[in-house]
Each structure stands twice: as C-alpha cells, then as structure tokens.
MDTraj code that builds the backbone (N, CA, C; nanometers):
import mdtraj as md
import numpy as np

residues = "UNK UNK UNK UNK UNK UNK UNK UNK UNK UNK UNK UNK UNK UNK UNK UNK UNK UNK UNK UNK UNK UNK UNK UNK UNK UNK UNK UNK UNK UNK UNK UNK UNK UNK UNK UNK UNK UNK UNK UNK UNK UNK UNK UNK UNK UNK UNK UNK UNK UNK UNK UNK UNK UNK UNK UNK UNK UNK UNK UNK UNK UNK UNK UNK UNK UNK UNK UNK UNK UNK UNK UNK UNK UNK UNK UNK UNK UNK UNK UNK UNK UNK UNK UNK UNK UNK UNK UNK UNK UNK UNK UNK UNK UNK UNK UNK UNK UNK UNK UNK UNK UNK UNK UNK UNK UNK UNK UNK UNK UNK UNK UNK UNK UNK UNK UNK UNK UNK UNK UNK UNK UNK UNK UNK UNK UNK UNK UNK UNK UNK UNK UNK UNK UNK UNK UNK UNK UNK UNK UNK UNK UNK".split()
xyz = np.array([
    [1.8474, 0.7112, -0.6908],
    [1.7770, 0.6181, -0.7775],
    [1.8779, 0.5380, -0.8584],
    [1.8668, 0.4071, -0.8664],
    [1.9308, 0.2831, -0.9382],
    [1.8775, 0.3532, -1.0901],
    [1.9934, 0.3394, -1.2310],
    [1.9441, 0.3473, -1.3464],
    [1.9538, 0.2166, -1.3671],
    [1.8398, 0.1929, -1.4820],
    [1.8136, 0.0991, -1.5515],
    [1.9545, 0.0125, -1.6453],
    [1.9819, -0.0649, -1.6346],
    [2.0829, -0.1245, -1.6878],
    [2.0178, -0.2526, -1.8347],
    [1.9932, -0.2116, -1.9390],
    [1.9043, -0.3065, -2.0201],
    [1.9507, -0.4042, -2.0632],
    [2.0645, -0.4306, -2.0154],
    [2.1328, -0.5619, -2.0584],
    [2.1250, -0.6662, -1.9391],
    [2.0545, -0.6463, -1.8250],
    [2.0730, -0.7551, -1.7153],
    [1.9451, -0.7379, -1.6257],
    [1.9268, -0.8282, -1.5518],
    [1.7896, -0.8632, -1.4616],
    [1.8752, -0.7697, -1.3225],
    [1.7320, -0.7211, -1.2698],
    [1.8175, -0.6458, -1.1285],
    [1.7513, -0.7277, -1.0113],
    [1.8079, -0.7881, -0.9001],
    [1.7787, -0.8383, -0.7553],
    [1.7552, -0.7738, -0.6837],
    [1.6397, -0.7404, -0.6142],
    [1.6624, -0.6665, -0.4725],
    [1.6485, -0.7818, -0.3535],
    [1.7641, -0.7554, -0.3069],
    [1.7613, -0.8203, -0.1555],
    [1.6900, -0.8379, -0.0214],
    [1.6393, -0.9653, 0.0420],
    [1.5685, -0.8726, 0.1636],
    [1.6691, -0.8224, 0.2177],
    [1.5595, -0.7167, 0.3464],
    [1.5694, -0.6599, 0.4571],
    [1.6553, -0.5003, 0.4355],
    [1.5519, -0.5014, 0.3310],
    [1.5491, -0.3496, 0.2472],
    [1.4570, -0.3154, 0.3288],
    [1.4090, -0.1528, 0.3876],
    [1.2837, -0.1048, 0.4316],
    [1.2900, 0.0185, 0.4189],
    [1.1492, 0.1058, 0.4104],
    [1.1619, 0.2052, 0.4093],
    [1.0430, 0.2707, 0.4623],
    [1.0044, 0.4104, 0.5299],
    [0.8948, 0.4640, 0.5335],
    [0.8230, 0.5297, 0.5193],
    [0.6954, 0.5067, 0.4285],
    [0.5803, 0.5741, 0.3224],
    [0.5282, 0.6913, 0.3493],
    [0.4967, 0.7702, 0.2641],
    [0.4284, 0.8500, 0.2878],
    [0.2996, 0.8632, 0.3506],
    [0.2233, 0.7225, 0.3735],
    [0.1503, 0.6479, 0.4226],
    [0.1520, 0.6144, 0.5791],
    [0.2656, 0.6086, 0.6273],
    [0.2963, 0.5760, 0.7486],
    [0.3235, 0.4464, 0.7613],
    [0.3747, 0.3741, 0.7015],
    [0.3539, 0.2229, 0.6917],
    [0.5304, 0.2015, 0.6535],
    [0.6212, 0.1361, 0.7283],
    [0.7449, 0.0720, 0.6869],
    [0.7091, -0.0637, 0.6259],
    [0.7434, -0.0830, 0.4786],
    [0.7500, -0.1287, 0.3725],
    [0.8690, -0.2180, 0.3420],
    [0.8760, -0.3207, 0.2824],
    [0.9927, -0.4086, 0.2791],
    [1.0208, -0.3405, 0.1338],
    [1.1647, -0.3251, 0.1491],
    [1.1817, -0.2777, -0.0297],
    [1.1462, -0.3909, -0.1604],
    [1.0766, -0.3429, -0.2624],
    [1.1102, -0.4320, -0.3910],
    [1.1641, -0.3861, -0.4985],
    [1.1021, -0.4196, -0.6036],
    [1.1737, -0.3753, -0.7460],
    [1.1122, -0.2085, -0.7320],
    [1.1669, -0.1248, -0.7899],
    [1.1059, -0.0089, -0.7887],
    [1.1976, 0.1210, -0.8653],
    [1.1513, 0.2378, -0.8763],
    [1.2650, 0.3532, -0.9377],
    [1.3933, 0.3401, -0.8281],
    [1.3576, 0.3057, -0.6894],
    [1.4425, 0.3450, -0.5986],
    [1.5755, 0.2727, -0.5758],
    [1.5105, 0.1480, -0.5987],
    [1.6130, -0.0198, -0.6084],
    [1.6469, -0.0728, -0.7674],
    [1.6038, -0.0893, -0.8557],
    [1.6414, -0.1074, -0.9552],
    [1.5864, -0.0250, -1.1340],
    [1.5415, 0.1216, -1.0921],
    [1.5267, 0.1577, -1.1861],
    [1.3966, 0.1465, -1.2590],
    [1.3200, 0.1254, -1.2017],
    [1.2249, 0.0448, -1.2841],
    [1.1381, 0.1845, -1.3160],
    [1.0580, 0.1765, -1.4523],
    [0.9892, 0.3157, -1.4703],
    [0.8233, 0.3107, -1.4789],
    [0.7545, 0.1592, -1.4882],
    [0.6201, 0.2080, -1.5373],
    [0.5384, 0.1073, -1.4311],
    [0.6117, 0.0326, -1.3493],
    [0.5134, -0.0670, -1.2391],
    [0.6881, -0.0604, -1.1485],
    [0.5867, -0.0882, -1.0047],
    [0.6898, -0.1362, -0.9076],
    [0.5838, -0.2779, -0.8235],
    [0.6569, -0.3335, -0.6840],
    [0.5856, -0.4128, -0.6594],
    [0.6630, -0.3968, -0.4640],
    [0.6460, -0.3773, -0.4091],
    [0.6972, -0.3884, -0.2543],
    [0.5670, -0.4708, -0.1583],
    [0.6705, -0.4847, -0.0320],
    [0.5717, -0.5432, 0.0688],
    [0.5319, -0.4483, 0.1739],
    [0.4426, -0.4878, 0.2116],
    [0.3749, -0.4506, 0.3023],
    [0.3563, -0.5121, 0.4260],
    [0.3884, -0.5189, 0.5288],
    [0.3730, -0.5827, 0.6290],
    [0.2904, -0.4776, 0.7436],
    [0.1721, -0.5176, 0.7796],
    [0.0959, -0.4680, 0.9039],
    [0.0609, -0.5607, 1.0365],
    [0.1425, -0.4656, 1.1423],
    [0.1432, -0.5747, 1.2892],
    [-0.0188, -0.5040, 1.3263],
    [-0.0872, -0.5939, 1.4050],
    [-0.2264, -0.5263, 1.4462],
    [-0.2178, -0.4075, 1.4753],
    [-0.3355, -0.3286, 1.4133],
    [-0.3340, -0.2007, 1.4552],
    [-0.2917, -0.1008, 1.3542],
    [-0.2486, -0.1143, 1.3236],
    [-0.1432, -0.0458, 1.1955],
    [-0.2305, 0.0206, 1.0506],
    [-0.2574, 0.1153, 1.0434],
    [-0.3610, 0.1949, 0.9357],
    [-0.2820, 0.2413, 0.8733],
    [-0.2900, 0.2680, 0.7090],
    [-0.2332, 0.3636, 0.6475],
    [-0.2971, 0.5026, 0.7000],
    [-0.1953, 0.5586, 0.6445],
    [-0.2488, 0.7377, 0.6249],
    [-0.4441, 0.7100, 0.4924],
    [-0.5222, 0.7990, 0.5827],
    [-0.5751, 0.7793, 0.4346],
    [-0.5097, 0.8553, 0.3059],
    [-0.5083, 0.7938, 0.1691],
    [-0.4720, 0.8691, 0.0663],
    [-0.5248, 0.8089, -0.0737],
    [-0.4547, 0.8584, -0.2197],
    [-0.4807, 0.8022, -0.3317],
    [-0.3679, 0.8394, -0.4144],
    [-0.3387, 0.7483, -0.5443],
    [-0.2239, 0.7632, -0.6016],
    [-0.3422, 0.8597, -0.7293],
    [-0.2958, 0.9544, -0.7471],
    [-0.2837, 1.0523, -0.8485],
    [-0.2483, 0.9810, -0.9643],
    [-0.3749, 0.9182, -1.0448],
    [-0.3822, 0.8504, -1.2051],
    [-0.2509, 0.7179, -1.1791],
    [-0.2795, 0.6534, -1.0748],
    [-0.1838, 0.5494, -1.0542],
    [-0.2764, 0.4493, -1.0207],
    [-0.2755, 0.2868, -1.1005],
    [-0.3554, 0.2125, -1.0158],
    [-0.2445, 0.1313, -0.9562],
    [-0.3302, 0.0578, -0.8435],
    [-0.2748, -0.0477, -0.7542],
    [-0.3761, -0.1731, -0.7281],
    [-0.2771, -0.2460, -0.7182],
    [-0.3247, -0.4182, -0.7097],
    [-0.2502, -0.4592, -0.5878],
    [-0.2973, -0.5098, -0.4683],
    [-0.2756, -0.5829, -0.3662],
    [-0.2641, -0.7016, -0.3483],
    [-0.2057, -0.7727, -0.3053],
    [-0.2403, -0.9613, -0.2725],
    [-0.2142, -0.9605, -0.1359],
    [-0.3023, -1.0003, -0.0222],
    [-0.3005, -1.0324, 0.0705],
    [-0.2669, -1.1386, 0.1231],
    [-0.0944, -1.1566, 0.1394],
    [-0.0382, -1.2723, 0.1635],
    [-0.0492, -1.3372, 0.3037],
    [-0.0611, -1.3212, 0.3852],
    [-0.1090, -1.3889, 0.4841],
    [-0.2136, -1.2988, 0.5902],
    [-0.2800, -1.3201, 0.6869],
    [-0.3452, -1.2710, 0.8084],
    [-0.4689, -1.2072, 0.7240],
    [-0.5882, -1.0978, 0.7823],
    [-0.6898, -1.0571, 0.7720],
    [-0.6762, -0.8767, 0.7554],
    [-0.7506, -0.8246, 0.6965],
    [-0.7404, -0.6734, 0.7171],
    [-0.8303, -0.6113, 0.6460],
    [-0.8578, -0.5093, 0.6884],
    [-1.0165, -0.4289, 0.6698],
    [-0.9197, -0.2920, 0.5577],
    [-1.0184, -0.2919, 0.4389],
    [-0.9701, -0.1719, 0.3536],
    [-1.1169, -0.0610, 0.3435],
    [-1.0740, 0.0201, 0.4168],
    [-1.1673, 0.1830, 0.3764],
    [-1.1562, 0.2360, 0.2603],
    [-1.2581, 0.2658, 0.1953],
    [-1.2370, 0.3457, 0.0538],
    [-1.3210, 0.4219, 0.0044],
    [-1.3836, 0.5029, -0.0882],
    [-1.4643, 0.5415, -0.1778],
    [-1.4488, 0.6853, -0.0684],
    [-1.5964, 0.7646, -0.1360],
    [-1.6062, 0.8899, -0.0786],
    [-1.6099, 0.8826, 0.0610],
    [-1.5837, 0.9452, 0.1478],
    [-1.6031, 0.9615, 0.2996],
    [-1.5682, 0.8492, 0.3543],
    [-1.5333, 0.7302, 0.2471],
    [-1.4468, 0.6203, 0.3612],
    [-1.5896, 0.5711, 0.4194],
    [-1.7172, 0.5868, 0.2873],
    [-1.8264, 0.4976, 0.3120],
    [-1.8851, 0.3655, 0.3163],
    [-1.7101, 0.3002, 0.2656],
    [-1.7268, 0.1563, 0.2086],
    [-1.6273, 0.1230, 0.2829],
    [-1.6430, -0.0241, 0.3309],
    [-1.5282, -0.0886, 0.4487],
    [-1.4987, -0.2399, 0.3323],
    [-1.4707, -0.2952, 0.3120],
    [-1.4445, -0.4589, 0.3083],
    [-1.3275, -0.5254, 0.3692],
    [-1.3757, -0.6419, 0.4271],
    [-1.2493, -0.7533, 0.4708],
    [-1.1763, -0.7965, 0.3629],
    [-1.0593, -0.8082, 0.3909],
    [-0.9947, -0.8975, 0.2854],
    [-0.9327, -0.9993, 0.3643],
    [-0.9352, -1.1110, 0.2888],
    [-0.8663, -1.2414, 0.3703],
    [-0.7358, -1.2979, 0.2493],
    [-0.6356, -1.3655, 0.3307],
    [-0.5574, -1.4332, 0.3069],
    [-0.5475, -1.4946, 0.1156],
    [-0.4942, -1.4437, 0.0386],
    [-0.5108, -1.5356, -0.0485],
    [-0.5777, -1.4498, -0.1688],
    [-0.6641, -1.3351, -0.0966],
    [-0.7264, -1.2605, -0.1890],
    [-0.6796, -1.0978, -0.2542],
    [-0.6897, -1.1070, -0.4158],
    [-0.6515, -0.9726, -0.4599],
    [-0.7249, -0.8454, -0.4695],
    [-0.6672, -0.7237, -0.4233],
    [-0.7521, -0.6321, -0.4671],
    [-0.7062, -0.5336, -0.5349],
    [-0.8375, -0.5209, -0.6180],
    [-0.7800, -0.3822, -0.7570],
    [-0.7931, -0.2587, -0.7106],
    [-0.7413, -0.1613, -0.7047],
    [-0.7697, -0.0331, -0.6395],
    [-0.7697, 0.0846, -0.7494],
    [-0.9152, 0.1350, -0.7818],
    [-0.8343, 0.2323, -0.9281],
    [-0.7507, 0.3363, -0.9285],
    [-0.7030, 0.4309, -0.9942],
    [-0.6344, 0.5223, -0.9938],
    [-0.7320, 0.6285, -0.8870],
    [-0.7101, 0.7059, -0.8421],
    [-0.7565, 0.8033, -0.7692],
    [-0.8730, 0.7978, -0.6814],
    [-0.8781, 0.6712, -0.6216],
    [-0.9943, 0.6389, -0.5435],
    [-0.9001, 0.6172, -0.4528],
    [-0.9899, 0.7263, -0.3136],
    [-0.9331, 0.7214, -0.1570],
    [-0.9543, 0.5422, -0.0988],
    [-0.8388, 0.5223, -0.0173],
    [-0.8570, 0.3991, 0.0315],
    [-0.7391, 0.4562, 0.1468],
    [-0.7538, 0.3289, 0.2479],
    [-0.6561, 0.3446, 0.3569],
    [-0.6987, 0.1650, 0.4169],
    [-0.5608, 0.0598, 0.4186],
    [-0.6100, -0.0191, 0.4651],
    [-0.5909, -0.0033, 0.6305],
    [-0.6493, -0.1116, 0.6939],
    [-0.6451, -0.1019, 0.8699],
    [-0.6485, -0.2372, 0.9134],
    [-0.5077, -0.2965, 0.9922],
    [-0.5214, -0.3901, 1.0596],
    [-0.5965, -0.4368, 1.1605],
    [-0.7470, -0.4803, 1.1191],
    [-0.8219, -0.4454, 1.2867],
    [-0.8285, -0.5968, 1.3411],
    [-0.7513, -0.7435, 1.3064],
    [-0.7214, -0.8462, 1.3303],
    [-0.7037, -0.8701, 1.4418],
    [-0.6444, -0.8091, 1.4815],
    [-0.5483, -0.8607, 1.5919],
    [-0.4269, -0.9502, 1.6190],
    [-0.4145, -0.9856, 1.4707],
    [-0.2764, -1.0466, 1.4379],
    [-0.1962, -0.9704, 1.3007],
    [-0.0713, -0.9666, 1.2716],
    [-0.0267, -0.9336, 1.1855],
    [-0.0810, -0.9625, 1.0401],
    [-0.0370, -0.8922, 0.9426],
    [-0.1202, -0.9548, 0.8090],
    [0.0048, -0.8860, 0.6664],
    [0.0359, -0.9318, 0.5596],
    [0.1348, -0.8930, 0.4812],
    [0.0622, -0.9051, 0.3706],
    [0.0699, -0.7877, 0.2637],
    [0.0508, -0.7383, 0.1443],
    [0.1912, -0.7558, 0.0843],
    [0.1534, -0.7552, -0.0386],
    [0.2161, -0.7730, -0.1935],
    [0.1577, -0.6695, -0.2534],
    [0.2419, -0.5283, -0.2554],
    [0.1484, -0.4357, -0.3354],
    [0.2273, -0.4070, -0.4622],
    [0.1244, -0.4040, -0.5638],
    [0.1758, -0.3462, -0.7238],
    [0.1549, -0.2104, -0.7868],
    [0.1920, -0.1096, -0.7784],
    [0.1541, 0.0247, -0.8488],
    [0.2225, 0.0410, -0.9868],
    [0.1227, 0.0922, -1.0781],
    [0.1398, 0.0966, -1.2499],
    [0.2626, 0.2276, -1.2581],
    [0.3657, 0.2764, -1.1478],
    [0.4191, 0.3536, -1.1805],
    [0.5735, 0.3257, -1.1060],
    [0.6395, 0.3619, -1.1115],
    [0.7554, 0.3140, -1.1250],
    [0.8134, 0.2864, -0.9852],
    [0.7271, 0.3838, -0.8948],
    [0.7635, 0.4343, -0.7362],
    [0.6293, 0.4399, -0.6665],
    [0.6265, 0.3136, -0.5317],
    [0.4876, 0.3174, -0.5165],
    [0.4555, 0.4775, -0.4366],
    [0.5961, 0.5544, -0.3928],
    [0.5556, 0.6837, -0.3786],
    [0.5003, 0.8153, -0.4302],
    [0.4907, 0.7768, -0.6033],
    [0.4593, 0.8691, -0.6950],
    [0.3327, 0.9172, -0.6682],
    [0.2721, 1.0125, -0.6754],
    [0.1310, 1.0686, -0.6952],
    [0.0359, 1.0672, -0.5671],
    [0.1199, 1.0018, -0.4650],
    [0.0356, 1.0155, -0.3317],
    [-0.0354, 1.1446, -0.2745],
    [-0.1583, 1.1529, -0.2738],
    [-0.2102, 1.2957, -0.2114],
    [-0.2534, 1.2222, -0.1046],
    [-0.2132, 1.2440, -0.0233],
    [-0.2825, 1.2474, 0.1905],
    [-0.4326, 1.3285, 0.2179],
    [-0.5187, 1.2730, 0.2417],
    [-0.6382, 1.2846, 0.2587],
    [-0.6410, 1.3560, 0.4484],
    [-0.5477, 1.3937, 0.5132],
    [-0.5892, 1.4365, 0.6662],
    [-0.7350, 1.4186, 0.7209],
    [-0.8694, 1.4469, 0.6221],
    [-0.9383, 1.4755, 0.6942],
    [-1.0457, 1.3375, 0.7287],
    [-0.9783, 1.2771, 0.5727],
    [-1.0357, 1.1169, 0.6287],
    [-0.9596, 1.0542, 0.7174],
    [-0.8712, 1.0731, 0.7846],
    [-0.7943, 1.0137, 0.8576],
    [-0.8340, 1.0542, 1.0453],
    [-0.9054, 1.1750, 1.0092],
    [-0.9742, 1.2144, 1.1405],
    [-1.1418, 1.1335, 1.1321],
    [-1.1711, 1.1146, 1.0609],
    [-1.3067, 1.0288, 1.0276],
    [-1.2808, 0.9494, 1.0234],
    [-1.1532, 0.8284, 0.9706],
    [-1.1434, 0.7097, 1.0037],
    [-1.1222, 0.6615, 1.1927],
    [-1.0013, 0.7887, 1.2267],
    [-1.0177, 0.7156, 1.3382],
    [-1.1493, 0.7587, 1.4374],
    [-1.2306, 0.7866, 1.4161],
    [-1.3295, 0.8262, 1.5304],
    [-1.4387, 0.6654, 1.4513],
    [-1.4595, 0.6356, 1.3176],
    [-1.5326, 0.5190, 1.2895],
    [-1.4370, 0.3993, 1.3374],
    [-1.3577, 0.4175, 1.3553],
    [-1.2674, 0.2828, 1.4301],
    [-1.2780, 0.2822, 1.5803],
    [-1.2746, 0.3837, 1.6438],
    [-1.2926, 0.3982, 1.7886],
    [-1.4387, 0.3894, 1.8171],
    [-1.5340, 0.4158, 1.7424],
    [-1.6319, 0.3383, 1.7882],
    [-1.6997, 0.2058, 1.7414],
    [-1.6106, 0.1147, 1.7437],
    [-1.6790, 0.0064, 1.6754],
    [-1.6254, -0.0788, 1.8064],
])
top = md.Topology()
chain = top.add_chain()
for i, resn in enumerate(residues, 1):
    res = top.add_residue(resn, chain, resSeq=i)
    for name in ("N", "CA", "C"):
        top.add_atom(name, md.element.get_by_symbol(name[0]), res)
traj = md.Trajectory(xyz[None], top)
C-alpha cells in the first residue's frame, strides 16, 4: 500500500490492472493500493460481453457506478429478484450491503466508473456463491 503523502496530489497511471474479488480485471485508480487513499476510492471497470461479477455486497460500504459507455444488466436485492438495464451515460447508487452482481448481456463491451465510500474497492466484500448458482441458471434461461 502507497502512504498518503499530505503535501502533494497523487497520479495513477493507465494500464494499471488488477483482479477482484469479484472476478472482474479492473483498470487501477486512486485507491489504498495506488495512492493511499482512506475513505473513497474510484477504479474502472471494463466488461467484454458476457462478463458477470461474482454475486456479492460491500459490508457497510456504499457504491456509485457511471456507466461510461455500452449497455449492461445489474441483479440485485434479495434472491437477485430485481434485474435493471443500465445504459450509457447513466448513474447508479448501490447501498451499503445490498447484494448486486452486474452482467454484460449486450453483446458488446460496456465500461464502468466505479466509486466505493472506502478506501479499497476490495474492503468488505462478502461473495454470495449461492446467488451466483441462481444467477447463472436465470441467465441460461432467458
């Protein structure tokens, strides 16, 4: 981990990456990992079609998304009873401890801008396995 240096602005460079606990390789951003940062981070997200997170939830962490380019379907709430599209352009709030898992079901690539209120968008992740066996059987039959 980068410490905080309070006398100067920190850069992260592209073609930083890394991969989530989520299953998802991530473009690096500001974060505990790259520049120290302790109470929000912000990384990318890039999904080629096809591409699902793990289902999971950040443990008293919220997250904010911006869906910078392409289309993509986000699962959430109990049992992964709620689906919505998100398109190009649009933000989404995600609260602290509500299951979600997004899913590229486009057929073209699509890139997130994600923000978590904690320093490391890896902090507090609990993995849901069993929605992840219920997501993919509601994806395989559609």
């Amino acid at each position: 981990m980068t410490t905080q240096d309070q006398s100067r602005i920190a850069i992260v460079r592209p073609g930083q990456t890394y991969r989530g606990q989520q299953g998802i390789t991530y473009g690096a951003g500001a974060s505990a990992e790259t520049v120290g940062a302790t109470k929000i981070c912000m990384n990318v997200m890039p999904m080629p079609p096809g591409a699902r997170a793990k289902a999971h939830y950040h443990k008293d962490i919220e997250t904010i998304a911006y869906l910078l380019d392409g289309d993509c379907a986000i699962y959430f709430g109990d049992g992964f009873a709620q689906r919505e599209m998100v398109h190009a352009g649009e933000h989404v709030f995600c609260p602290a401890n509500l299951p979600h898992a997004p899913s590229n079901e486009s057929g073209k690539p699509c890139t997130w801008l994600v923000v978590h209120s904690s320093g490391s968008d890896q902090d507090g992740i609990v993995l849901l396995p069993e929605l992840d066996a219920k997501l993919a059987k509601m994806t395989a039959a559609e």
